[in-house]
C-alpha positions as CSV (number, residue, x, y, z in Angstrom):
1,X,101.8,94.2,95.7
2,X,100.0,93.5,92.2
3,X,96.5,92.2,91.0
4,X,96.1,89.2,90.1
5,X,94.9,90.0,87.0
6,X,97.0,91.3,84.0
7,X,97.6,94.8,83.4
8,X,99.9,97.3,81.5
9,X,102.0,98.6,84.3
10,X,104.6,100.9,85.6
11,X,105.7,98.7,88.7
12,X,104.2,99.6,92.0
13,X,107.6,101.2,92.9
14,X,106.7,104.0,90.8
15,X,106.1,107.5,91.9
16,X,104.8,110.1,89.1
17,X,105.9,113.8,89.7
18,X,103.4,115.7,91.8
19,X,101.0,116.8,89.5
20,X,97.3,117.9,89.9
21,X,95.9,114.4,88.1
22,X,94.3,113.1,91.0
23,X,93.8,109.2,90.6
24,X,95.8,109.5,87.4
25,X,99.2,109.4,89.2
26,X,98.7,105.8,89.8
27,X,101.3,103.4,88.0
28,X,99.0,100.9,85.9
29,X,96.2,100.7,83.8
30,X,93.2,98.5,85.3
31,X,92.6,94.9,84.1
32,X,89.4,95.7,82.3
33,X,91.0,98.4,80.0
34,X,94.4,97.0,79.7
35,X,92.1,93.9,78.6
36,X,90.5,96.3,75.8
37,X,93.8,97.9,74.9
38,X,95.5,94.6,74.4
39,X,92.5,93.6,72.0
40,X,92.6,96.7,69.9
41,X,88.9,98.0,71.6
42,X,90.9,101.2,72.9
43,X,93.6,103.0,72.5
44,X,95.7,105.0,75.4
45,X,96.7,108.9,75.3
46,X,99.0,110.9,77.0
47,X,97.9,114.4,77.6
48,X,99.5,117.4,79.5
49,X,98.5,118.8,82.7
50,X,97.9,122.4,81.1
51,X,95.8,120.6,78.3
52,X,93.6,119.2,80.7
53,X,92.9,122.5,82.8
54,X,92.1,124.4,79.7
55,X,89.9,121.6,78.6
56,X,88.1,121.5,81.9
57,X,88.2,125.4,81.9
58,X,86.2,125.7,78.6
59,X,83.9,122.9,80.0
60,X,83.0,125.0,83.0
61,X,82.4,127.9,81.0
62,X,80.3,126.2,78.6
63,X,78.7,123.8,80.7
64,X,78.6,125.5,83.7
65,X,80.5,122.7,86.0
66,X,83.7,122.0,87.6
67,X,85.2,118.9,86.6
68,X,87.6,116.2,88.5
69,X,91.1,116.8,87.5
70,X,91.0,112.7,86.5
71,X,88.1,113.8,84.3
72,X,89.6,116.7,82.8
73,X,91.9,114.5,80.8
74,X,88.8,112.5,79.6
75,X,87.2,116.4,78.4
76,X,90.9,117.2,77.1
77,X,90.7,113.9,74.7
78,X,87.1,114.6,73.5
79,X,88.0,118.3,72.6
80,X,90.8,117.0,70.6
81,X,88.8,114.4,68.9
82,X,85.9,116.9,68.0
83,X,88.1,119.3,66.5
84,X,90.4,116.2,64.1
85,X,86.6,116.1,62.9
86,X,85.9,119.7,62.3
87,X,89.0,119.2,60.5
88,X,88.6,116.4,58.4
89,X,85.3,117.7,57.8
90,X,83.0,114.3,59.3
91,X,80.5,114.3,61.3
92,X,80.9,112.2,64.5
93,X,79.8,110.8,67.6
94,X,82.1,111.0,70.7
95,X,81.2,109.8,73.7
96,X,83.0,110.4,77.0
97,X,82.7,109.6,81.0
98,X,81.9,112.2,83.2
99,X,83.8,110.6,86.4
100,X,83.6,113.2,88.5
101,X,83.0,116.7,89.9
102,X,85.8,119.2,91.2
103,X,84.9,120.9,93.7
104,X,87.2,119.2,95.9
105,X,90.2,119.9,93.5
106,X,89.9,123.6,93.5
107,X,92.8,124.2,94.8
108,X,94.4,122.7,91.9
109,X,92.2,125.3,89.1
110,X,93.8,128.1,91.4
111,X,97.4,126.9,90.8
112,X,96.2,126.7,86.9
113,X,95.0,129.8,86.6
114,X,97.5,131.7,88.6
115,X,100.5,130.2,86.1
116,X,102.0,127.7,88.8
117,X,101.3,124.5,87.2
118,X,103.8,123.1,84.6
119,X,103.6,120.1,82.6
120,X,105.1,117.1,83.6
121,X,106.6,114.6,81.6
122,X,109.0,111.5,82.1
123,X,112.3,111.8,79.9
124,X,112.9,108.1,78.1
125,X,115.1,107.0,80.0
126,X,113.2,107.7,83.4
127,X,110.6,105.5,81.6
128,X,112.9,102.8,80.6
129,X,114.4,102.1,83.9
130,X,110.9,102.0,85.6
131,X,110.1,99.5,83.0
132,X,112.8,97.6,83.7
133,X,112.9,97.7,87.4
134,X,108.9,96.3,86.7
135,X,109.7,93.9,84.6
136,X,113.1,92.5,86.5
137,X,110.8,92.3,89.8
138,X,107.6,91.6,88.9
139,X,107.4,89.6,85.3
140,X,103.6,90.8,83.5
141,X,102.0,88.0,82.5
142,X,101.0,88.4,78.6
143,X,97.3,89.7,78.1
């Protein structure tokens, strides 16, 4: 039910609202990047469903392609990121992963730009019992 390496997790019991994040609904982290959270190399974000399709929106229009949902969070992040440094006034370099293309997600950008999709988020104490249910069935190993 689990790999046998370490990883930040949700438990494999757990099932995310039904959201257009494609791979993103699934409940852990790989080993490699909890590995480089746990080591202070990277550090996770949360970001919104409508975030992400407006990200992915302006990419399209400015780069003329159709992103993956999954990468749409990873355009989302790196908008954010360039605009802290307009802000602060630095220069920086950001550099992101193109996963993915979306053509077979389009479906999804429909729903987005007619108004259906909402954001989805879990309240703390939904989080807290999956937690708990994870840890009381399946102890994670420290990293």
């Amino acid at each position: 039910m689990t790999p046998m390496l370490p990883m930040y997790s949700l438990g494999h019991d757990f099932i995310p609202a039904p959201i257009h994040a494609g791979g993103l609904r699934y409940h852990g982290m790989s080993p490699l990047v909890s590995h480089a959270v746990a080591h202070g190399l990277m550090t996770p974000m949360a970001l919104k469903q409508l975030e992400c399709y407006e990200a992915a929106m302006i990419f399209a229009k400015t780069e003329g392609m159709i992103v993956a949902p999954e990468t749409s969070h990873a355009v989302a992040a790196t908008i954010r990121k360039a605009l802290e440094a307009k802000a602060e006034g630095k220069e920086r370099v950001i550099l992101f992963n193109l996963s993915g293309h979306g053509l077979m997600d389009l479906n999804g950008y429909s729903k987005y730009m007619s108004g259906e999709l909402q954001n989805a988020e879990l309240s703390q104490q939904e989080l807290d019992d999956t937690l708990e249910r994870s840890i009381k069935g399946n102890p994670i190993p420290s990293i």
